[in-house]
C-alpha positions in Angstrom: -2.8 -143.1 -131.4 -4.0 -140.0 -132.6 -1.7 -138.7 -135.6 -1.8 -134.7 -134.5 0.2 -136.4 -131.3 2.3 -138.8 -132.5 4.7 -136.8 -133.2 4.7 -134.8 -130.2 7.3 -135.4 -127.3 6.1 -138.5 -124.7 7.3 -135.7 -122.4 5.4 -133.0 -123.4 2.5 -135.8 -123.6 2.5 -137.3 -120.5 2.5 -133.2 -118.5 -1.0 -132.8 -121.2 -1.9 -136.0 -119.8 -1.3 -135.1 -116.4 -2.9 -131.4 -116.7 -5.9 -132.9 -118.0 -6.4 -135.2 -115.0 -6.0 -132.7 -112.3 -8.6 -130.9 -114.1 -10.8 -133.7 -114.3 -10.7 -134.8 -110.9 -10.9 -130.7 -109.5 -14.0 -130.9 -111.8 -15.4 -133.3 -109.8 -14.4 -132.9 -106.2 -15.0 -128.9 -106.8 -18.5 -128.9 -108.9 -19.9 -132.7 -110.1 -19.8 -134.2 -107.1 -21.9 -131.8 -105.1 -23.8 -130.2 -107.4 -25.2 -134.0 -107.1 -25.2 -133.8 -103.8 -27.5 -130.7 -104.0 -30.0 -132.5 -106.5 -30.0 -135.5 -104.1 -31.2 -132.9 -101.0 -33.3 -131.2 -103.3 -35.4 -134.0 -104.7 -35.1 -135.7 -101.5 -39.3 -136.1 -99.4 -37.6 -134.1 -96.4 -35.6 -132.2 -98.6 -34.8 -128.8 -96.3 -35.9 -127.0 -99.3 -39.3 -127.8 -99.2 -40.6 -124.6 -97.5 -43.8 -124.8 -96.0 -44.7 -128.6 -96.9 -45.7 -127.4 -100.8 -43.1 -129.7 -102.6 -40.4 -128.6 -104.4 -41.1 -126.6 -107.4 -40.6 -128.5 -110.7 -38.5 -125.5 -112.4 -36.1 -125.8 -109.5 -36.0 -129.9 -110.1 -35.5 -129.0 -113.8 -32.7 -126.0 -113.9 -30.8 -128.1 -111.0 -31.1 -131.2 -113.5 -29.7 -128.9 -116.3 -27.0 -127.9 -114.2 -26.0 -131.0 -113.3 -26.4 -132.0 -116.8 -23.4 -129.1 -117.8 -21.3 -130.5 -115.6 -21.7 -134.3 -116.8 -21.2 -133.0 -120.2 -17.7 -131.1 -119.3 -16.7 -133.5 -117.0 -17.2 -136.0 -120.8 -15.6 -134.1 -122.6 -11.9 -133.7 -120.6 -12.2 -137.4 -119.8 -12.3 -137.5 -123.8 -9.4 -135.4 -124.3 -7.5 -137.3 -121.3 -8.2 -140.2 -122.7 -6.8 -139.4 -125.6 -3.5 -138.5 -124.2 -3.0 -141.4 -122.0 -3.7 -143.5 -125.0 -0.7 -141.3 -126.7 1.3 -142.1 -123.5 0.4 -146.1 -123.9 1.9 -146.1 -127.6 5.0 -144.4 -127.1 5.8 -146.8 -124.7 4.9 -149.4 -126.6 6.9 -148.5 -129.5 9.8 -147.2 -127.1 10.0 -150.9 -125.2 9.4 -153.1 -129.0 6.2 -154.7 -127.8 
């Protein structure tokens, strides 16, 4: 367990905890998810971007990838932090129950 929360509350631990993953999974329903979505149609041979049969531009392809990219990284780093807290959760129980 991390020592700067160790010696915080498992109550105030467990509402980080559950903060954390609300935000993660709004982070994905709300802008992962279909910012994927929209690299999947854009990248797709029929994509409905392809205007007028030329392809899809590769600086489109690219700053959707970086995009995407972002996202992947913020999405990292709460499941890091969440992570963290639900491992803070797992050893105050375990020192609370003696296993």
């Amino acid at each position: 367990m991390s020592d700067s929360l160790k010696d915080v509350p498992l109550r105030d631990v467990c509402k980080e905890a559950e903060r954390l993953t609300r935000e993660v999974i709004d982070h994905f329903d709300r802008n992962l998810i279909p910012r994927t979505s929209e690299l999947h149609e854009l990248v797709r041979p029929d994509s409905p971007f392809d205007e007028g049969g030329a392809g899809v531009k590769d600086i489109t392809v690219r700053n959707q990838v970086m995009t995407l990219l972002e996202s992947q990284q913020f999405a990292e780093d709460f499941f890091v932090s969440t992570r963290k807290y639900l491992e803070s959760v797992d050893s105050h129980l375990t020192e609370i129950t003696g296993n």
